[in-house]
N, C-alpha and C positions, 0 to 999 in steps of 0.2 A: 952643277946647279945653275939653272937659269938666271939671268936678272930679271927680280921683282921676282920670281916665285916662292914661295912659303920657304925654311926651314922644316926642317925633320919636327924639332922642340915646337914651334911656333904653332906650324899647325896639327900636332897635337894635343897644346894647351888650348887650340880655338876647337878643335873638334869635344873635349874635354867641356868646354862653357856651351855648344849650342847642347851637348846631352841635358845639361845641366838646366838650361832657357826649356826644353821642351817635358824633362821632368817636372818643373813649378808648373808648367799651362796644364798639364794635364790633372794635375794635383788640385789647383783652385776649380778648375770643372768639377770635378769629382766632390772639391768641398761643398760647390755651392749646391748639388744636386743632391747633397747629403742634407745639407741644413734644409733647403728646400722640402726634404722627405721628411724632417723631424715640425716642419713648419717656424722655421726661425727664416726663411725670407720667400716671397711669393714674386712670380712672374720675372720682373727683371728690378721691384724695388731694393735697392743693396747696393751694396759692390764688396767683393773680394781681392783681395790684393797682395805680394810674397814679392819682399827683396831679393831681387837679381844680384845683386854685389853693392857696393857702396855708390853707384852713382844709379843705379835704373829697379825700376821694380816691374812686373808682370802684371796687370789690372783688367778688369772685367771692363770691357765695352759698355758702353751707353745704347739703353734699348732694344736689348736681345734678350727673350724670355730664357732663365735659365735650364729647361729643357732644349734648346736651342745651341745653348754654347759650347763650342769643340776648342780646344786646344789652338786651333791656330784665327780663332777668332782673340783670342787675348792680346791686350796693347800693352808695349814697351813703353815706359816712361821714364825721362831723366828725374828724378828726385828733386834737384834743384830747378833745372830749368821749367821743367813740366812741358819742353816738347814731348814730342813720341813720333812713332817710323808705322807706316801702314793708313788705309784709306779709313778704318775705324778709328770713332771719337774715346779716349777711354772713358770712364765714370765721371759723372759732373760732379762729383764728392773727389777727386783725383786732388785736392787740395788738403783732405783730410790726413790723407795716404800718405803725403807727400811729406807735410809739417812732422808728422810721428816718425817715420824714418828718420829725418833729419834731426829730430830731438832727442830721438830713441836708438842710439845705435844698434842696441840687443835686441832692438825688434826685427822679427823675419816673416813676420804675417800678419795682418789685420783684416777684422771682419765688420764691415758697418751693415747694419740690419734695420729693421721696421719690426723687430719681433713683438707679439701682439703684447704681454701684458707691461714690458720693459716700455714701451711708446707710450704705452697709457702714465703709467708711474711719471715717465720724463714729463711730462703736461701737467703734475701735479705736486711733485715733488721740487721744491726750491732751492737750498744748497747741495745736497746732497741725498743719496737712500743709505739708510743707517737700516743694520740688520747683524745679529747674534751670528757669530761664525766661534764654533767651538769653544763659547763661554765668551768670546771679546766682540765687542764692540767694534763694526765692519764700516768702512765707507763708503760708498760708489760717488765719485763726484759726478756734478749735475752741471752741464758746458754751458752758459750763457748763450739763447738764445739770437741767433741768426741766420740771417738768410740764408737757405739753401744753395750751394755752390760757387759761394762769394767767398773772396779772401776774409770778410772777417771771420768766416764760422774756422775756417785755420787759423787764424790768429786766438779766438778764443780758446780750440783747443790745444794751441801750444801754453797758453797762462793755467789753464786746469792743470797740465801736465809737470808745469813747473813749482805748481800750488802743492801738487799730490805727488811724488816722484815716487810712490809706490804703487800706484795706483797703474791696473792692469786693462781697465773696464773704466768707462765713461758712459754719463746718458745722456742725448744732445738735445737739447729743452724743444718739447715740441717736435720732434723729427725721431726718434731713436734709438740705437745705440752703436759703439764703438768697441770693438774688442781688439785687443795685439798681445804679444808674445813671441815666445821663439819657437814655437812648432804648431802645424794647422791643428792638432790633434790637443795642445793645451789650450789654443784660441778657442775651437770648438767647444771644449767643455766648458770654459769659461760664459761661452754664449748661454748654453745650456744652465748652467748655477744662475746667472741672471735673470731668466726667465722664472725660474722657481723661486727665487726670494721676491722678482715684483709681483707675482702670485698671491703669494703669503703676503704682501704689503698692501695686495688690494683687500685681502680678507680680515687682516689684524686692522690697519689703519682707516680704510674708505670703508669697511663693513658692505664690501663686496665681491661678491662669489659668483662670476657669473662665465659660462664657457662660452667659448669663441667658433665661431662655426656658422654653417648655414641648415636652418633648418627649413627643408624647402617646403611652400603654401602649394600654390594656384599658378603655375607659370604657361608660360606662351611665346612663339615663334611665327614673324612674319615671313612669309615665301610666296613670291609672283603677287605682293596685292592682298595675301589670304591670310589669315590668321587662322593658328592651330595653337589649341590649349594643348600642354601634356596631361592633366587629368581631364577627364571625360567629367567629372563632378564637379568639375570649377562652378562654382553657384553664379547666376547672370549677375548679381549686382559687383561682381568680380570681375564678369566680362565685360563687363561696363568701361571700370575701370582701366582694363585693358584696352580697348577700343579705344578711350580717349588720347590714353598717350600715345596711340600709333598715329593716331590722325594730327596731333599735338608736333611726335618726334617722325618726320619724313627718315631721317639717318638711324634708327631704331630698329633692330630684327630680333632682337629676342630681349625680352622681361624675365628676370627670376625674381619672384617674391622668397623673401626672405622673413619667416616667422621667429626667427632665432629669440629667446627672453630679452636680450636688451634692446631691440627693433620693437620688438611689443611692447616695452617699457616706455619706451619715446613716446612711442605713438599713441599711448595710450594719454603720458602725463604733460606732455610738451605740447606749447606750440608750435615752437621752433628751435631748430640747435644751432650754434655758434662751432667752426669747428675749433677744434684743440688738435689738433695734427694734422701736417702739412700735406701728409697724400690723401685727408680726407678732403681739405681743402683743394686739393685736385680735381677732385668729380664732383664737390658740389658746390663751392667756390664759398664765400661770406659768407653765407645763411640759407637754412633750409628752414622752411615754413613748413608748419602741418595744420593746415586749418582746419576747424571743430565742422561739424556737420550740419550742413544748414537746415536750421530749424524747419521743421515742417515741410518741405520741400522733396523727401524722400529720395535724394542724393548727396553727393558728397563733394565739396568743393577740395579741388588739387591742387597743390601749387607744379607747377609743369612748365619748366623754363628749359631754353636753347644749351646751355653746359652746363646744366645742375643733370647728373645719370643717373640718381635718386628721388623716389614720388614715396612720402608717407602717405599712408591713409589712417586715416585716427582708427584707433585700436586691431588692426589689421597687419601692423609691421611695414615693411620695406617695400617698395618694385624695384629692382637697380637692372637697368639699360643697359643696350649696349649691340655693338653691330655682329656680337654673335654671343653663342652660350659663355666662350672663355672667358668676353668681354666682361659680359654680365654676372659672373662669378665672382673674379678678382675684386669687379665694384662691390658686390655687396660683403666678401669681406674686411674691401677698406671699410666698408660704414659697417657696418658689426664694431671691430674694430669701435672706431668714433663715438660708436654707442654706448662702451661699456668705460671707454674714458671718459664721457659726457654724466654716469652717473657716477660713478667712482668719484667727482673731479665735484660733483655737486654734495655729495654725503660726506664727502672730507671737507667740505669750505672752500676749499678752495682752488683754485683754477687758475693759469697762465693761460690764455686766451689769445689765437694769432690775432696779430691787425686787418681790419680790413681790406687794406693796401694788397698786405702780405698774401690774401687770402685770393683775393683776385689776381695778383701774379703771376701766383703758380697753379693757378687754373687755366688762365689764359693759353698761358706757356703749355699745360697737358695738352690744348682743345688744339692750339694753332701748330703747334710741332710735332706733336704725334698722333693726329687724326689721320695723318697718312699710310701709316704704319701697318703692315698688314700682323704683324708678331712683334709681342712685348711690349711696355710701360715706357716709362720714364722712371728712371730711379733715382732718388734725393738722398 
């Protein structure tokens, strides 16, 4: 045997750990495009994650839409230190991942999501979501809002963790949720039960019942300069509409109108919304205005700003922007999404409201770091 080359033992224990590194990448691909198929996370908002051994875990990159992500795009992380090896950033949540490993030795998988009606519920619920599990009395704790990607949103969820040491499933105030465990397959369901009890929580408690989707209006596509409606029947005071924000948005090639009920509810009863969740606060930053119809004038006043990618029109629903269809999809249903938290959030009393600070942050941070982007989000 040479010096310095392997052992027999040696390197069959390391050939042994990369089968082992290349089974987890392939396994969180396959999660996330699963969750993605059932709609428990959209484009690249999320991250997936499965302990490597006691000091590294395997984690979802930063800004790759999850149709996008192969096995060998996934980053290595040390647990404690939160280096990592490779030219990719992992999840700006890679702090979240990090603290539950370390608090949680029996955990082997963790799933942080945006799923739709759990996000809502976290913007509205305070201590915790209380919910009937087999005749007893259930808890899901509720993690003390902060910032997106900052040590203290880890610091908060390791005091949740040590408040609740049963607890499986966390909801992270304003942002969404947390799931771990010891197998993708008990995380997954577990993602899954949570979505159907804040379901039930928005219909028992906020006496709202409202589905989540796009119900498409009147939409439209800029190419070379020209505007094409996809229906032929889009009525002019609609094209109108559209015209304005092309002339308005220069970096805009396609509008989807979105008529979904809670896009029509807004706009029917609002003036304007505040958001309650941070990836709405992405595309539309502080505040979205819907202003009433000017009197006698026989058009309609917009509000149509530089990184707000949503235009109410009173009683008409949504236009949400974007420099292509995918664009314009994903946007409108974050703000669906935001809509049905905005009423939910107002029929129940009550509401945890981002700061304005907070709200312009992480908009900023969407417009300036990932306008370059030609595939995927930014995921919180």
């Amino acid at each position: 045997q040479r010096t310095g080359s392997l052992s027999h033992d040696n390197y069959y224990r390391l050939s042994l750990l990369m089968v082992a590194e290349s089974k987890l990448r392939k396994q969180i691909a396959d999660t996330c495009l699963q969750l993605e198929e059932q709609g428990l996370l959209l484009r690249s908002w999320g991250s997936v994650s499965a302990r490597l051994n006691e000091q590294e875990m395997i984690i979802t990159p930063t800004g790759i839409a999850y149709k996008d992500l192969t096995p060998d795009k996934m980053v290595k992380v040390n647990v404690h230190t939160l280096s990592f090896s490779g030219s990719r950033r992992p999840s700006s949540e890679v702090q979240i991942h990090a603290s539950i490993y370390r608090e949680r030795t029996g955990v082997g998988v963790i799933v942080h999501s945006h799923q739709v009606y759990s996000s809502c519920v976290s913007a509205i619920a305070q201590k915790y979501l209380l919910f009937m599990n087999d005749g007893n009395k259930t808890k899901i704790p509720v993690v003390q809002y902060a910032f997106p990607g900052s040590a203290d949103v880890a610091e908060q969820v390791v005091f949740c963790l040590k408040k609740h040491p049963a607890a499986q499933s966390l909801l992270l105030a304003n942002h969404g949720v947390v799931c771990f465990g010891e197998t993708f397959a008990a995380v997954m369901q577990q993602a899954k039960q949570l979505e159907i009890i804040s379901y039930n929580y928005l219909i028992d408690v906020c006496n709202t019942e409202l589905k989540y989707g796009i119900v498409e209006g009147f939409s439209s596509f800029r190419k070379e300069g020209k505007i094409y409606y996809i229906r032929k029947d889009t009525p002019e005071r609609l094209r109108q509409i559209h015209k304005r924000i092309y002339r308005k948005r220069s970096d805009v090639s396609y509008i989807l109108h979105n008529q979904a009920e809670a896009d029509e509810i807004i706009s029917r009863r609002y003036t304007s919304v505040r958001p309650l969740l941070l990836d709405s606060a992405q595309i539309c930053g502080s505040l979205i205005r819907i202003p009433a119809n000017e009197s006698g004038k026989g058009r309609e006043t917009l509000s149509i700003k530089k990184n707000v990618d949503v235009v109410f029109s009173p009683n008409d629903g949504v236009f949400c922007l974007g420099g292509s269809r995918s664009e314009a999809e994903a946007r409108a249903l974050i703000m669906n999404k935001g809509c049905i938290a905005q009423i939910a959030a107002i029929r129940r009393g009550h509401a945890n409201y981002l700061s304005t600070s907070d709200c312009r942050k992480v908009n900023r941070h969407y417009h300036h770091v990932y306008a370059g982007l030609s595939r995927g989000e930014p995921e919180l």
